[in-house]
DRENNU-852553 format. One record per residue: residue in one letter; chain; x, y, z of N, C-alpha, C in turn. Coordinates in Angstrom, 1 decimal. Example, Ala and Ser with C-alpha at 12.3 -4.5 7.8 and 13.67 -1.06 7.14 Angstrom:
% DRENNU-852553
["a", "A", [13.2, -5.7, 7.8], [12.3, -4.5, 7.8], [13.2, -3.3, 7.8]]
["s", "A", [12.8, -2.2, 7.1], [13.7, -1.1, 7.1], [12.9, 0.0, 7.9]]
% end
This chain:
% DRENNU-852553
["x", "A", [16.5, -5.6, 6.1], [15.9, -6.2, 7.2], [14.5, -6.7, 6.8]]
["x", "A", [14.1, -7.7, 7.0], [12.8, -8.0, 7.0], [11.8, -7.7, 8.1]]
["x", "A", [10.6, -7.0, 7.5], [9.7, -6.2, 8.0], [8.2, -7.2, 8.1]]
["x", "A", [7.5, -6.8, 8.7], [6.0, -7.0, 8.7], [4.8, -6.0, 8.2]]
["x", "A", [4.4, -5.9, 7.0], [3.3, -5.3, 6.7], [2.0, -5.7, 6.2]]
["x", "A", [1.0, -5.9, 7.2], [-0.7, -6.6, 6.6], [-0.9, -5.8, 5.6]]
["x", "A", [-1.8, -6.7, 5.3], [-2.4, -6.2, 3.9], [-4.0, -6.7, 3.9]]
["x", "A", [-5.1, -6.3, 3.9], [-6.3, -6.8, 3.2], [-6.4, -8.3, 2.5]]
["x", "A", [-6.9, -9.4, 2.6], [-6.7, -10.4, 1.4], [-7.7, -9.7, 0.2]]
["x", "A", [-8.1, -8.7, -0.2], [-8.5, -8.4, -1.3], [-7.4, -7.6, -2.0]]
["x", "A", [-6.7, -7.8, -1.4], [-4.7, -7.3, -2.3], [-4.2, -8.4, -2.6]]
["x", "A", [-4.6, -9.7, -2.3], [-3.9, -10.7, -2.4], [-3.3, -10.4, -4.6]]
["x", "A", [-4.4, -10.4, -5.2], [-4.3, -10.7, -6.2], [-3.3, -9.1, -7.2]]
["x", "A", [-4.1, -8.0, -7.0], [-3.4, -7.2, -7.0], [-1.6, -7.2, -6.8]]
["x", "A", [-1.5, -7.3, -5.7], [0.3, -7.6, -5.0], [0.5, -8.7, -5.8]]
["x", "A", [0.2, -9.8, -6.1], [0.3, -11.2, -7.1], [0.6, -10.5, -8.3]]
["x", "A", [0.2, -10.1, -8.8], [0.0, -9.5, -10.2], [0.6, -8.6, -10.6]]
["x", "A", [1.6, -7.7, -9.6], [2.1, -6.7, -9.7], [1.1, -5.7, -10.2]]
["x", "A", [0.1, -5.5, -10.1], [-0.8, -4.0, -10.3], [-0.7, -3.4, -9.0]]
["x", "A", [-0.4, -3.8, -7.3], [-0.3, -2.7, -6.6], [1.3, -3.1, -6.3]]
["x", "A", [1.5, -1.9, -6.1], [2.8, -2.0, -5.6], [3.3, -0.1, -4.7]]
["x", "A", [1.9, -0.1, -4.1], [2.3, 0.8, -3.4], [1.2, 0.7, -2.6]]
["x", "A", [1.6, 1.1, -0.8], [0.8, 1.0, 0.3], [0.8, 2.2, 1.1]]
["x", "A", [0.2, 2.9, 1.3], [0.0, 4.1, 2.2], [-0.7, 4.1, 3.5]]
["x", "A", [0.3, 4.0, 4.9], [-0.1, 4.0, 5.9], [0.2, 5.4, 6.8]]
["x", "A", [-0.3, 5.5, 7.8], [-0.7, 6.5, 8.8], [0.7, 6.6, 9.5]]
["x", "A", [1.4, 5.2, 9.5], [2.8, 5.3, 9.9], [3.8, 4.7, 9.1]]
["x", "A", [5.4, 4.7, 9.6], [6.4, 4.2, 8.4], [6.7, 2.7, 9.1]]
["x", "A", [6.7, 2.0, 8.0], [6.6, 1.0, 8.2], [8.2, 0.1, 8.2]]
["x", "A", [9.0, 0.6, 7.2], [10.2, 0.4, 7.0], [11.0, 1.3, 6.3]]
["x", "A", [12.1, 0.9, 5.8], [13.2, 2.1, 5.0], [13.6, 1.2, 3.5]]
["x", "A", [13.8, 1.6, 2.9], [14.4, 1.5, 1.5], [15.1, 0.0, 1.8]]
["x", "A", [14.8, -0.5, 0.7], [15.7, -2.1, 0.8], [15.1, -3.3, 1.9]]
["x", "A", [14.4, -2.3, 2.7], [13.9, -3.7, 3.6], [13.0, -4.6, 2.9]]
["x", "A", [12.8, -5.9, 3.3], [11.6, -6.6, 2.9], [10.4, -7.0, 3.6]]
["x", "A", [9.2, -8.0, 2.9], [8.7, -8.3, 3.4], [8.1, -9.3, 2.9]]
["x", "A", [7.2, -10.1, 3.5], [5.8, -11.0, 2.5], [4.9, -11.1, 2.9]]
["x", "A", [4.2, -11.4, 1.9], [2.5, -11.3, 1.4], [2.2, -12.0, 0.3]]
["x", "A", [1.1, -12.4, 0.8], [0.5, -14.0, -0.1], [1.7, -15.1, -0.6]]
["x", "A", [2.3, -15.0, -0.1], [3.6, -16.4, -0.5], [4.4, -15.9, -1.3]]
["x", "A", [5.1, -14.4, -1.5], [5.0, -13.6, -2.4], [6.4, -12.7, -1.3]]
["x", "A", [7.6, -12.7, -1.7], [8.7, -11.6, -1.2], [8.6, -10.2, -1.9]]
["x", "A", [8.9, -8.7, -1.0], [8.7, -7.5, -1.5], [9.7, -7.0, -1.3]]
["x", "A", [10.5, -5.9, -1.7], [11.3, -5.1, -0.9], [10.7, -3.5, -1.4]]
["x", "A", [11.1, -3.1, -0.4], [10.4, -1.3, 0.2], [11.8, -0.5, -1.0]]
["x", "A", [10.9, 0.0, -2.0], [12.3, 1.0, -2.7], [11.9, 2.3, -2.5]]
["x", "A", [10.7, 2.8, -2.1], [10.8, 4.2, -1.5], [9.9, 4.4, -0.4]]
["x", "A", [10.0, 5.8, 0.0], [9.2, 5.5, 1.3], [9.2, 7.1, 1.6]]
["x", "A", [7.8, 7.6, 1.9], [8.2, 9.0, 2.4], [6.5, 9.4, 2.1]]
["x", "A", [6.4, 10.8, 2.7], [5.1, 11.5, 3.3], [4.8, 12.2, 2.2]]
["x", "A", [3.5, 12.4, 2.2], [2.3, 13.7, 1.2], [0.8, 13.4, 2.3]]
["x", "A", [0.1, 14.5, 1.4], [-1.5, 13.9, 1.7], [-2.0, 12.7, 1.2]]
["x", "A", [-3.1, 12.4, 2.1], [-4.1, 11.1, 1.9], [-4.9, 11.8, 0.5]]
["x", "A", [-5.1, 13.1, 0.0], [-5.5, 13.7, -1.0], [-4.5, 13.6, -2.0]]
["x", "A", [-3.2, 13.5, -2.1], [-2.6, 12.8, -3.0], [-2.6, 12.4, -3.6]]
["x", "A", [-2.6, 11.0, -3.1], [-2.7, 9.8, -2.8], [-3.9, 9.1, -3.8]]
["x", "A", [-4.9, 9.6, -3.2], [-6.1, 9.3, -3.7], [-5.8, 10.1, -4.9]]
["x", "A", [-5.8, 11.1, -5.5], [-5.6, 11.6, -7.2], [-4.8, 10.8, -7.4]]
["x", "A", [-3.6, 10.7, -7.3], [-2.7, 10.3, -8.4], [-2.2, 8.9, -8.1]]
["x", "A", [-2.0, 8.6, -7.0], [-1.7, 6.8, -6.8], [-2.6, 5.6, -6.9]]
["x", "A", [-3.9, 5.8, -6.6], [-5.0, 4.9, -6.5], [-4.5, 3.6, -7.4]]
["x", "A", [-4.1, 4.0, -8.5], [-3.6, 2.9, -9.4], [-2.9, 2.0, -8.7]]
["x", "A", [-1.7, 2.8, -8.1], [-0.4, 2.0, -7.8], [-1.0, 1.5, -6.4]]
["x", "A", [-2.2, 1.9, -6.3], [-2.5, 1.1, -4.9], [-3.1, 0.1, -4.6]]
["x", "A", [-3.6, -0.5, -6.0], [-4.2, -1.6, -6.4], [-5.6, -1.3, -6.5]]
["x", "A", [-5.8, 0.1, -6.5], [-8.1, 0.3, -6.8], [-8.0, 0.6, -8.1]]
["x", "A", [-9.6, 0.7, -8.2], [-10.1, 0.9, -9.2], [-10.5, 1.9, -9.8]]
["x", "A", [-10.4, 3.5, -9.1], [-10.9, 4.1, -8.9], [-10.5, 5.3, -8.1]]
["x", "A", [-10.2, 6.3, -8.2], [-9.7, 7.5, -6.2], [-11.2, 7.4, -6.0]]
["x", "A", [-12.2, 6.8, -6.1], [-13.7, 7.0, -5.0], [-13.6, 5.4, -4.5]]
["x", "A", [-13.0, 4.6, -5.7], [-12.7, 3.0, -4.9], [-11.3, 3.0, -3.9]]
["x", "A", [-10.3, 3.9, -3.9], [-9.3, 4.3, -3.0], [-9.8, 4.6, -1.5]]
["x", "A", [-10.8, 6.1, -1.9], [-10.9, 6.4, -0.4], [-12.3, 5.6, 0.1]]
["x", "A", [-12.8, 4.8, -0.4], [-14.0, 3.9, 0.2], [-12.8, 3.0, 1.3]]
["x", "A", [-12.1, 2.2, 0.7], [-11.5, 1.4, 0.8], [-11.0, 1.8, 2.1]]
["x", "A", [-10.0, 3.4, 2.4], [-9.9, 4.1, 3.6], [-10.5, 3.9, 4.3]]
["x", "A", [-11.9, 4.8, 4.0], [-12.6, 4.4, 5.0], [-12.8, 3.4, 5.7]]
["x", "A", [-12.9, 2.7, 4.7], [-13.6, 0.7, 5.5], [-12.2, 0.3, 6.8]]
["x", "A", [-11.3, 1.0, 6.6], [-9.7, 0.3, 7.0], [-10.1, 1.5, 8.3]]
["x", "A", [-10.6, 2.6, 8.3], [-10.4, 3.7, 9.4], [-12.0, 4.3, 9.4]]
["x", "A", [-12.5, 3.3, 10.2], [-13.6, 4.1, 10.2], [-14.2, 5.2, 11.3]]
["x", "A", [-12.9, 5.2, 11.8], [-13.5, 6.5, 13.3], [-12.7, 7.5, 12.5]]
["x", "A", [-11.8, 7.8, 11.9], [-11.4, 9.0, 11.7], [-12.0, 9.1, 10.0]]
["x", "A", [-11.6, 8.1, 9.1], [-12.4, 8.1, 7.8], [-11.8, 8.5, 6.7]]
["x", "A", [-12.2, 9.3, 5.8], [-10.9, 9.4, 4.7], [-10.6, 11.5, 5.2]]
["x", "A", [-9.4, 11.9, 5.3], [-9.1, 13.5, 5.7], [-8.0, 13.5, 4.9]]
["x", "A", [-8.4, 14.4, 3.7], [-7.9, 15.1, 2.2], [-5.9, 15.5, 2.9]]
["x", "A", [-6.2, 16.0, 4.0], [-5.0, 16.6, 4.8], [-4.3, 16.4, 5.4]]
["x", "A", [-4.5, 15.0, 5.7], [-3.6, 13.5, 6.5], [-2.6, 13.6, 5.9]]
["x", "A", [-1.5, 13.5, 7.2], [-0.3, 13.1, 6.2], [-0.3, 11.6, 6.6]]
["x", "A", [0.2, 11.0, 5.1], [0.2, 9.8, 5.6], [1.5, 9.1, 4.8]]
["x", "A", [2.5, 8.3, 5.0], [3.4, 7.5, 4.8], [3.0, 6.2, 3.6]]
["x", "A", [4.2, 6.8, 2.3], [3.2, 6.1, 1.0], [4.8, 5.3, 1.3]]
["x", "A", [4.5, 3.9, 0.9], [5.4, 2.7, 0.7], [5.9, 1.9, -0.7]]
["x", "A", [6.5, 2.3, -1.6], [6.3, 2.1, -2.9], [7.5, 0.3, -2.6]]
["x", "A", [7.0, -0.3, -3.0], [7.9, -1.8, -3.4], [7.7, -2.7, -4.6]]
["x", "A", [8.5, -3.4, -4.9], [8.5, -4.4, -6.1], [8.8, -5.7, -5.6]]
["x", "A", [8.0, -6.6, -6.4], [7.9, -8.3, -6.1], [9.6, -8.7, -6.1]]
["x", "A", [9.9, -9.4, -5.5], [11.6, -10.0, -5.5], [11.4, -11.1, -6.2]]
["x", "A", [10.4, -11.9, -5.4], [10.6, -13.6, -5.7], [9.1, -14.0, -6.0]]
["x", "A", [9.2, -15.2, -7.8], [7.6, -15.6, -7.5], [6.9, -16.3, -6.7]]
["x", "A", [5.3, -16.0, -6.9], [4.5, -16.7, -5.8], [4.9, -18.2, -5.9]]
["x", "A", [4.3, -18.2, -4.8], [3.9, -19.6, -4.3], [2.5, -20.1, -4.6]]
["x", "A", [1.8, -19.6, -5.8], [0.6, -20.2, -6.2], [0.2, -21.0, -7.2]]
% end
């Protein structure tokens, strides 16, 4: 099924590049096999499932396209700034892979 997920344009290049290929949101966005696009650019969702936002930030930051777990959870922040970054959020990690090349 083809899905809808925003993204930041400062992922543009990241998602391009294949350096992120994982998104962590507060809710689920789709299931295994769905798709989606971004930047001129097809995805499909190959895993999907819950941990902490403290996770997340240790060990994925990479796969999330930062630079950093303090460039991870700044970046939270800026995206949620009334609740902010909480170690103990569960939050919904989105792992996917580019299908088709850009359009750039």
């Amino acid at each position: 099924m083809k899905i809808n997920i925003p993204f930041k344009s400062y992922f543009r290049e990241p998602m391009l590049n294949g350096v992120k290929h994982a998104t962590s949101r507060t809710k689920k966005f789709g299931d295994d096999g769905d798709t989606f696009e971004a930047f001129g650019a097809d995805f499909e969702l190959t895993e999907i499932y819950q941990t902490t936002l403290l996770d997340v930030a240790e060990n994925y930051w990479r796969e999330e396209g930062c630079g950093s777990q303090s460039n991870f959870e700044n970046i939270w922040k800026s995206i949620h700034p009334v609740k902010g970054f909480v170690p103990d959020q569960i939050v919904w990690v989105h792992w996917f892979k580019g299908i088709s090349p850009t359009n750039t």
